[in-house]
Biopython code that builds the backbone (N, CA, C, O; Angstrom):
import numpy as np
from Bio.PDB.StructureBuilder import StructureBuilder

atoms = [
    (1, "UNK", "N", (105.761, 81.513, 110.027)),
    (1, "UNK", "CA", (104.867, 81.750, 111.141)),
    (1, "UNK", "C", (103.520, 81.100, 110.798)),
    (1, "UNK", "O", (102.957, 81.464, 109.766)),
    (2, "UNK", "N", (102.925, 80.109, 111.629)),
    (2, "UNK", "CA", (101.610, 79.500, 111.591)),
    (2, "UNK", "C", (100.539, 80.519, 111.791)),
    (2, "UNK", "O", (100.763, 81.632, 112.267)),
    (3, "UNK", "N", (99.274, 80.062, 111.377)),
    (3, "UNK", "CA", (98.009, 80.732, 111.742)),
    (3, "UNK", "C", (97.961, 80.883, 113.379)),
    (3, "UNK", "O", (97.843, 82.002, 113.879)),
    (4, "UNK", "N", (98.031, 80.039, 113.954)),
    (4, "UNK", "CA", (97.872, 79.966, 115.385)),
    (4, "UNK", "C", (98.922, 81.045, 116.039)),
    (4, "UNK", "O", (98.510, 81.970, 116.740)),
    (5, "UNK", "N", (100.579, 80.810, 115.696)),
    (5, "UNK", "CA", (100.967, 81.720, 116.247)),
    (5, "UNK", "C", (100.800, 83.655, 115.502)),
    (5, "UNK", "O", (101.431, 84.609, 115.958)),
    (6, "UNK", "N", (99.955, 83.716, 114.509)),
    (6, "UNK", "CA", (99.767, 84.985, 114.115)),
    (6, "UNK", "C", (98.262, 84.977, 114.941)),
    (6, "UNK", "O", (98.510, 85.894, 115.723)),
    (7, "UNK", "N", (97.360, 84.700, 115.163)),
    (7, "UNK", "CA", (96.447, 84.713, 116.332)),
    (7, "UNK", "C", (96.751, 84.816, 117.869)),
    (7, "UNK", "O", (95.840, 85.388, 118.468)),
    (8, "UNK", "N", (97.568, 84.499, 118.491)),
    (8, "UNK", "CA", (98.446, 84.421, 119.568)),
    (8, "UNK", "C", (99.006, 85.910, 119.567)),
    (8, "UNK", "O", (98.865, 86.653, 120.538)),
    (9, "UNK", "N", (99.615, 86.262, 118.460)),
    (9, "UNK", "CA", (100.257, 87.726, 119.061)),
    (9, "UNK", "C", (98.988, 88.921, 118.514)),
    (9, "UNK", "O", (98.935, 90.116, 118.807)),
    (10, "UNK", "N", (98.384, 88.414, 117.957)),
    (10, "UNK", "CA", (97.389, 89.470, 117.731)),
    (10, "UNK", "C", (96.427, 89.650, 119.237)),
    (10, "UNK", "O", (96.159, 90.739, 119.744)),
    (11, "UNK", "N", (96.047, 88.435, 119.723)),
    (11, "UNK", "CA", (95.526, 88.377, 121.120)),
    (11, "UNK", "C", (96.447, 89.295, 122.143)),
    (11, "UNK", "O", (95.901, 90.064, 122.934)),
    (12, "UNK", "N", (97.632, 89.183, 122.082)),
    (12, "UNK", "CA", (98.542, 89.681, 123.134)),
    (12, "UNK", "C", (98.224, 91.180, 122.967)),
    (12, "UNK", "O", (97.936, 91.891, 123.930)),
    (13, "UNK", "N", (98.313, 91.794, 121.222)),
    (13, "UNK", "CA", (98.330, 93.457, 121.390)),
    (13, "UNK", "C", (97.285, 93.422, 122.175)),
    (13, "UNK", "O", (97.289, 93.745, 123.363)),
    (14, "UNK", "N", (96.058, 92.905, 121.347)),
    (14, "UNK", "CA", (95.051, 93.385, 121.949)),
    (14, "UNK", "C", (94.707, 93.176, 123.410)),
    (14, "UNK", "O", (93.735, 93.770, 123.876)),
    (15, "UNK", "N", (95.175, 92.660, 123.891)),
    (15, "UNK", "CA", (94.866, 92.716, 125.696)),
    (15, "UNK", "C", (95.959, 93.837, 125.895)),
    (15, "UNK", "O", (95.627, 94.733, 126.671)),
    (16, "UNK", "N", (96.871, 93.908, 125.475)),
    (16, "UNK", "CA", (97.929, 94.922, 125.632)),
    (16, "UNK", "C", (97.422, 96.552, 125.394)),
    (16, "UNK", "O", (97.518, 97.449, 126.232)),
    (17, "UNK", "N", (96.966, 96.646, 124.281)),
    (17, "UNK", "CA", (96.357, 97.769, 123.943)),
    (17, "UNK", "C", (95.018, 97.891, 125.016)),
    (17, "UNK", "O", (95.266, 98.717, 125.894)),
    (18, "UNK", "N", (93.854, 97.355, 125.136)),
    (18, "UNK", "CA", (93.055, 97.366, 125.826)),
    (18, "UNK", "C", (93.697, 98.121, 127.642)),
    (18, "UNK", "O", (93.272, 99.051, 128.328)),
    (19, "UNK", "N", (94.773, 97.213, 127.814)),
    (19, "UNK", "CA", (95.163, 97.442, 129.436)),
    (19, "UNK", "C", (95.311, 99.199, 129.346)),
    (19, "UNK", "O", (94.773, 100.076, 130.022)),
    (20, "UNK", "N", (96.310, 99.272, 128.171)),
    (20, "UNK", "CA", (96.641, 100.900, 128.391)),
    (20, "UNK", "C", (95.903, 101.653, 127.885)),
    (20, "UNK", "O", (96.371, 102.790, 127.944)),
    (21, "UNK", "N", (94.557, 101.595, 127.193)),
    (21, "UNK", "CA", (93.565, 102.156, 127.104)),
    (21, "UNK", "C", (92.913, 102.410, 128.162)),
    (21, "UNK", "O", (92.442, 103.546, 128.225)),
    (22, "UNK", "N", (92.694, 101.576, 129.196)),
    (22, "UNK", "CA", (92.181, 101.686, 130.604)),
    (22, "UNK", "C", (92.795, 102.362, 131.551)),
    (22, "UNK", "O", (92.299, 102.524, 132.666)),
    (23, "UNK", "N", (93.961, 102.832, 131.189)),
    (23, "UNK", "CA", (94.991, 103.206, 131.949)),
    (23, "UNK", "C", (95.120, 104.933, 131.501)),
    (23, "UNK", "O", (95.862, 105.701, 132.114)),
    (24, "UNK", "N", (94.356, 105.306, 130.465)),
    (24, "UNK", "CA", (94.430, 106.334, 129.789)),
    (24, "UNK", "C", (95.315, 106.799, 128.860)),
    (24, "UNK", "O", (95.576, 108.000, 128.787)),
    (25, "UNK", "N", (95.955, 105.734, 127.923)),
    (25, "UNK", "CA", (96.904, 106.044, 127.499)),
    (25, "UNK", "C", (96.376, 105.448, 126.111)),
    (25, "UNK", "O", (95.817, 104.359, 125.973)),
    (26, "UNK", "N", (96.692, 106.468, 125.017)),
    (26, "UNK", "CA", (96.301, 106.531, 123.703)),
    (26, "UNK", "C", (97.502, 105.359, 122.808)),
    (26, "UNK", "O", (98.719, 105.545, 122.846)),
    (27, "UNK", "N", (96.977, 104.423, 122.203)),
    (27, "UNK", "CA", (98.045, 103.549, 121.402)),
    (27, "UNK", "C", (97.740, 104.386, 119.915)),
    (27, "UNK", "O", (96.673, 104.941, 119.652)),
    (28, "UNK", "N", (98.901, 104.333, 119.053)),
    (28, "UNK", "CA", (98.927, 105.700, 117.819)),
    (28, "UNK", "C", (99.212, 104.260, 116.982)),
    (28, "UNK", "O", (98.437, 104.031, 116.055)),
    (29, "UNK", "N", (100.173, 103.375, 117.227)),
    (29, "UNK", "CA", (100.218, 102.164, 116.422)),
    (29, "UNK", "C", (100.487, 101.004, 116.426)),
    (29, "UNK", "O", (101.115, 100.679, 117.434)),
    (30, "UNK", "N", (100.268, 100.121, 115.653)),
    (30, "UNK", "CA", (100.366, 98.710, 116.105)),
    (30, "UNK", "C", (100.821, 97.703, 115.165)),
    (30, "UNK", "O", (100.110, 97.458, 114.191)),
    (31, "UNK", "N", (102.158, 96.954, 115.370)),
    (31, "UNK", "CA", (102.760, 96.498, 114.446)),
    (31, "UNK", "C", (103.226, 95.260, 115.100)),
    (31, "UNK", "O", (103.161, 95.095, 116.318)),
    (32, "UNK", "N", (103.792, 94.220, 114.103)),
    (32, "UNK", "CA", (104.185, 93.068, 114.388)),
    (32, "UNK", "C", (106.294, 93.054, 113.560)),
    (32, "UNK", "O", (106.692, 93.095, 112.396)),
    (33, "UNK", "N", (107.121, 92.969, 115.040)),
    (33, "UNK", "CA", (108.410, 92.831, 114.034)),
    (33, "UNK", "C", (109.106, 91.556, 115.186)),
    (33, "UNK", "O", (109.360, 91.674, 116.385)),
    (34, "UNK", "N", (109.250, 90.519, 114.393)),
    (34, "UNK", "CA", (109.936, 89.471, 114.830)),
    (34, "UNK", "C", (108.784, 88.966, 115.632)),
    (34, "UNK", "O", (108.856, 89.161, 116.845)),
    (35, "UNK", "N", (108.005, 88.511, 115.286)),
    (35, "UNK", "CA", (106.900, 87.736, 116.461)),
    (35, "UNK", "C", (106.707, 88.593, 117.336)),
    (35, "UNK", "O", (105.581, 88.382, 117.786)),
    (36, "UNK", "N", (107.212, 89.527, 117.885)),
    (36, "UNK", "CA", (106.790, 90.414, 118.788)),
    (36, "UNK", "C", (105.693, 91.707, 118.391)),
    (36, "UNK", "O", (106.042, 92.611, 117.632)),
    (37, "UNK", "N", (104.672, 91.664, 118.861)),
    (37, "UNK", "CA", (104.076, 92.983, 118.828)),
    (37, "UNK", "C", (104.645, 93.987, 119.450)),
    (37, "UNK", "O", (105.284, 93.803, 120.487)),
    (38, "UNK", "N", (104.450, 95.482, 118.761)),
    (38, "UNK", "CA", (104.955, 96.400, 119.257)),
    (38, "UNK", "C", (104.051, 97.866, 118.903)),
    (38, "UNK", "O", (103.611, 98.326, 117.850)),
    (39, "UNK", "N", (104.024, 98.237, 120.030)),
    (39, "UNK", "CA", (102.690, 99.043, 120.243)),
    (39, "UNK", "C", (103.495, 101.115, 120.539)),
    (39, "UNK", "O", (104.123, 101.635, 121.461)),
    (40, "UNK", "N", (103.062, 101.542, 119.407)),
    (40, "UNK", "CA", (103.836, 102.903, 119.700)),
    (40, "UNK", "C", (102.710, 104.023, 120.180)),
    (40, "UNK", "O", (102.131, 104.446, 119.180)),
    (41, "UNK", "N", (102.167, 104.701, 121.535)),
    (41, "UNK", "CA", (101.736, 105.299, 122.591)),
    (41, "UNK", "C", (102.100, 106.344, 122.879)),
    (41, "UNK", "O", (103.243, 106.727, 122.628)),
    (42, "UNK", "N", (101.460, 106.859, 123.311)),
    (42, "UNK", "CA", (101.888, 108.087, 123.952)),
    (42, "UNK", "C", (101.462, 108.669, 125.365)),
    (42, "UNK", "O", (100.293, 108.625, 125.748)),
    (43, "UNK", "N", (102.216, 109.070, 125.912)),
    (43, "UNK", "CA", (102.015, 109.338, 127.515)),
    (43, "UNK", "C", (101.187, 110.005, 128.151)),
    (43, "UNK", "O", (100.449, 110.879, 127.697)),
    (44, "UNK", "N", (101.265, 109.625, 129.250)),
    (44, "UNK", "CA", (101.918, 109.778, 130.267)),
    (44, "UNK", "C", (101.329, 108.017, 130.708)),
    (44, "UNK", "O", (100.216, 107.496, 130.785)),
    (45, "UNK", "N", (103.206, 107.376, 130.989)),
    (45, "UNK", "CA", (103.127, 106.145, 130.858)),
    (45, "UNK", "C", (102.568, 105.660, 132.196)),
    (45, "UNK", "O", (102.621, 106.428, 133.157)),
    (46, "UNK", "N", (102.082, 104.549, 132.315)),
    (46, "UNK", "CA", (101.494, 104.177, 134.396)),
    (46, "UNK", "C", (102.999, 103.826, 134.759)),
    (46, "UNK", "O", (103.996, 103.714, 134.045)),
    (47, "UNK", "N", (102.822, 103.704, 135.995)),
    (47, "UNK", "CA", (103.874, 103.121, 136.991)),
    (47, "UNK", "C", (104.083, 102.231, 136.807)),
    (47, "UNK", "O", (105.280, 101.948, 136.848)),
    (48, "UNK", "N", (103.118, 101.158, 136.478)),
    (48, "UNK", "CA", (103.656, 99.692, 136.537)),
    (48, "UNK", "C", (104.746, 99.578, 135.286)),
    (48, "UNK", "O", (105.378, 98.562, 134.999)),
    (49, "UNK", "N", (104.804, 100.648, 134.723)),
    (49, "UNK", "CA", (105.960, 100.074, 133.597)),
    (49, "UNK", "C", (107.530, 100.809, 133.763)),
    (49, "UNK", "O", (108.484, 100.659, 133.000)),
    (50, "UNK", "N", (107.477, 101.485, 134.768)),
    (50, "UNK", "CA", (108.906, 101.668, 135.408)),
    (50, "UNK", "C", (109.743, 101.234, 135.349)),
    (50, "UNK", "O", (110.555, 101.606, 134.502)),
    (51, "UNK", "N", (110.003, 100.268, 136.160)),
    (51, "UNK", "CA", (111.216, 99.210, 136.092)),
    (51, "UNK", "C", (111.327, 98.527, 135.099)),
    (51, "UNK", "O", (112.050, 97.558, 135.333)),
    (52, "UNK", "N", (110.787, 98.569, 133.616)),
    (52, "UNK", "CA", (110.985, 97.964, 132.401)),
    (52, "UNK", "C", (111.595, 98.224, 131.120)),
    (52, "UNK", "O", (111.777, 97.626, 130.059)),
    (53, "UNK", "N", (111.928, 99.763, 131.823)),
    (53, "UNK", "CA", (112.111, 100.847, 130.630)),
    (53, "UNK", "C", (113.553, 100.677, 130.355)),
    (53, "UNK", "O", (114.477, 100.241, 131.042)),
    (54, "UNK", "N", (113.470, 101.219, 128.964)),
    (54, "UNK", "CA", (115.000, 101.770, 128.135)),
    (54, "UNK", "C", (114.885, 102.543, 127.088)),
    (54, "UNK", "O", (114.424, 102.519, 125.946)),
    (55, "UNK", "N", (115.636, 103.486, 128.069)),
    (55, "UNK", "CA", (116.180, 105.077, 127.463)),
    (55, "UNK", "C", (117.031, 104.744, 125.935)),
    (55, "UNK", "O", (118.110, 104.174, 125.780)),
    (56, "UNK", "N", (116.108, 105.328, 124.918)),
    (56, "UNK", "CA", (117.072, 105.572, 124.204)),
    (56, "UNK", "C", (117.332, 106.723, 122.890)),
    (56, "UNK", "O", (116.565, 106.942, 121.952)),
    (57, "UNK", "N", (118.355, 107.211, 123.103)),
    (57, "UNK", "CA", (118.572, 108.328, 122.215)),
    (57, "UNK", "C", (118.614, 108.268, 121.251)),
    (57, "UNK", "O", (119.461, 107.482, 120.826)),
    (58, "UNK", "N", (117.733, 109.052, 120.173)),
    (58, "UNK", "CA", (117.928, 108.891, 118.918)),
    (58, "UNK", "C", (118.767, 110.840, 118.082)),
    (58, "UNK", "O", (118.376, 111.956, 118.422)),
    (59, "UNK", "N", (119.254, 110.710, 117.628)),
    (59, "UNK", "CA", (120.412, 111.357, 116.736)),
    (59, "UNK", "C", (120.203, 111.382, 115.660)),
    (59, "UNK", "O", (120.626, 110.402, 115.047)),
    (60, "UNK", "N", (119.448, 112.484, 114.813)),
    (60, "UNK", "CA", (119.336, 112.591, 113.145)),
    (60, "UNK", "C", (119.267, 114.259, 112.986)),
    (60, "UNK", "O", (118.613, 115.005, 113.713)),
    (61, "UNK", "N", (120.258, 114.729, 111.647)),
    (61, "UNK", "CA", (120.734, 115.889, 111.202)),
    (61, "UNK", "C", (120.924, 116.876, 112.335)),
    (61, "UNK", "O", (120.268, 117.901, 112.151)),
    (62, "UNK", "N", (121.660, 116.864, 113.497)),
    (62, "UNK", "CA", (121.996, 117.304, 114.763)),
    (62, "UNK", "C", (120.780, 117.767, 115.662)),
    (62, "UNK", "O", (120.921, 118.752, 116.386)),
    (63, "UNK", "N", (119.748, 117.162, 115.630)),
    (63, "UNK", "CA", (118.473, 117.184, 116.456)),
    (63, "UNK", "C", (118.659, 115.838, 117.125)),
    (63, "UNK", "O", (119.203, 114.898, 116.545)),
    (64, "UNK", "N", (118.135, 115.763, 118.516)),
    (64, "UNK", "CA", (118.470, 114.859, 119.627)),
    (64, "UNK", "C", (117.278, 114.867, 120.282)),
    (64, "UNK", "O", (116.608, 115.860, 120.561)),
    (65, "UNK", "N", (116.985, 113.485, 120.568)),
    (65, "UNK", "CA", (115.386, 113.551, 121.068)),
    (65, "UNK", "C", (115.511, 112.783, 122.005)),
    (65, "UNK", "O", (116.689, 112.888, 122.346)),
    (66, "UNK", "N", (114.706, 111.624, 123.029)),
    (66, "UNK", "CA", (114.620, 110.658, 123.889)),
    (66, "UNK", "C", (113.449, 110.176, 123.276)),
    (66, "UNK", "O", (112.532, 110.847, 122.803)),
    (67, "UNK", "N", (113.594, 108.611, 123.342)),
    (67, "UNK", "CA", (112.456, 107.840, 123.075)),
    (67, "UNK", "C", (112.717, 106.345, 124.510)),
    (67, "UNK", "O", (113.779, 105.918, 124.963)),
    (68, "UNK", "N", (111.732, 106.058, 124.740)),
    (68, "UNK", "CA", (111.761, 104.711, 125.598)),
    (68, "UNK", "C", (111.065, 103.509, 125.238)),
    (68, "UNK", "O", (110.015, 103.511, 124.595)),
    (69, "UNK", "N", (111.735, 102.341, 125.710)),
    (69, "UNK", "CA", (110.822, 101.166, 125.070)),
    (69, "UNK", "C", (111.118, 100.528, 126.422)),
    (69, "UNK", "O", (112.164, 100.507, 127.072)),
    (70, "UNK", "N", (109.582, 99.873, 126.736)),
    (70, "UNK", "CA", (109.225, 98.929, 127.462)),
    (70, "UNK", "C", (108.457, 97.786, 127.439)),
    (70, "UNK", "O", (107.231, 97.871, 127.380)),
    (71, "UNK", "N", (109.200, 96.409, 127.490)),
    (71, "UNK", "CA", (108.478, 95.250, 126.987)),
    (71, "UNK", "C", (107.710, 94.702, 128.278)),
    (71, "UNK", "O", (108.410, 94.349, 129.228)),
    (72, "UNK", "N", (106.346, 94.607, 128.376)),
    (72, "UNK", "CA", (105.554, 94.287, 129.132)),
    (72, "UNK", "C", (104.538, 93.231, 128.304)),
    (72, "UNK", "O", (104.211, 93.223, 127.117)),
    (73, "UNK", "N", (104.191, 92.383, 129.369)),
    (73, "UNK", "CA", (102.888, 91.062, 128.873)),
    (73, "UNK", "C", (103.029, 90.650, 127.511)),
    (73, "UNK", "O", (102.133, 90.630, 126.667)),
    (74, "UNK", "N", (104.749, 90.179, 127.301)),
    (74, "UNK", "CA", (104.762, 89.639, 125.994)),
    (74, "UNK", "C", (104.763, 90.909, 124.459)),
    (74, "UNK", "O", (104.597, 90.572, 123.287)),
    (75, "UNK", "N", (104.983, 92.240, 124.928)),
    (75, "UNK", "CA", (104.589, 93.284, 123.628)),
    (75, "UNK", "C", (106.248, 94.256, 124.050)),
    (75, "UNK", "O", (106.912, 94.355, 125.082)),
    (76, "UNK", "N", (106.341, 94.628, 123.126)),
    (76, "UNK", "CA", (107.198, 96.103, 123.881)),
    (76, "UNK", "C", (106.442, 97.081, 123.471)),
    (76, "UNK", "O", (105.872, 96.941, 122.390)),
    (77, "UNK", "N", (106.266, 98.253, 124.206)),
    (77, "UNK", "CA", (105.493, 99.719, 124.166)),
    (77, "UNK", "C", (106.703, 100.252, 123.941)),
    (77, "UNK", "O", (107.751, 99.828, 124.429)),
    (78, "UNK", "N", (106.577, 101.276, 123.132)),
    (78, "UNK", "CA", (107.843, 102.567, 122.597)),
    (78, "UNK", "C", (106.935, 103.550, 122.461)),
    (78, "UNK", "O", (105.778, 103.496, 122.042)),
    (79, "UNK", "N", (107.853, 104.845, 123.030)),
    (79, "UNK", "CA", (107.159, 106.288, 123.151)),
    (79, "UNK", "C", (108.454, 107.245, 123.057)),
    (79, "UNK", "O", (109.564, 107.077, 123.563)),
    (80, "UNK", "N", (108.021, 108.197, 122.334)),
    (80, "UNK", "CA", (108.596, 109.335, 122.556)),
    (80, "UNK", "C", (108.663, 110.295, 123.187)),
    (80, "UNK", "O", (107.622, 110.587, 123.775)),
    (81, "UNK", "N", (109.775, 111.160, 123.363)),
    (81, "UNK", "CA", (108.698, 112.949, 123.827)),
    (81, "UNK", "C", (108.207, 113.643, 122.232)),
    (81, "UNK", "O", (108.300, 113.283, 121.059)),
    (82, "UNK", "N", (107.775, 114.560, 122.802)),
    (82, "UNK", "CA", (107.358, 115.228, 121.655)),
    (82, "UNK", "C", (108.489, 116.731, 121.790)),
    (82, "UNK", "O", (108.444, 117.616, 120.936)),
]
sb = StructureBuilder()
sb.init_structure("model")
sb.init_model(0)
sb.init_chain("A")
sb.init_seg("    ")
for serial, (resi, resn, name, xyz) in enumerate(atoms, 1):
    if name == "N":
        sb.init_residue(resn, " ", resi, " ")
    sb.init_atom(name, np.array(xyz, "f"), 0.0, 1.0, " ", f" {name:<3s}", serial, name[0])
structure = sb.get_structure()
């Protein structure tokens, strides 16, 4: 990975993070896996990210939770319930 493209996705969180800061929504962390940024939040998610979502169940020592990931403006956002 070049300088330029590690500047490029750092630009993306950060307009990314910024949007859902404005939106009222708290970002908890911020990571880079596969060129993609990925931003882990917590809710209550806006509308505009509706139609982007995927449900997915996670399964450890017979506790069952829901988590969702939605890739928007180049990032995916992942959230849990609590």
């Amino acid at each position: 990975m070049t300088i330029t493209d590690r500047i490029n996705i750092r630009r993306t969180a950060a307009v990314m993070r910024r949007w859902l800061q404005g939106k009222g929504i708290s970002v908890v962390e911020s990571r880079v896996v596969n060129k993609t940024p990925v931003l882990a939040v917590t809710g209550p998610v806006p509308s505009e990210m509706a139609s982007h979502v995927l449900v997915i169940t996670e399964k450890l020592n017979g506790l069952e939770r829901r988590a969702w990931l939605a890739r928007l403006g180049g990032c995916c956002i992942h959230w849990r319930e609590q």
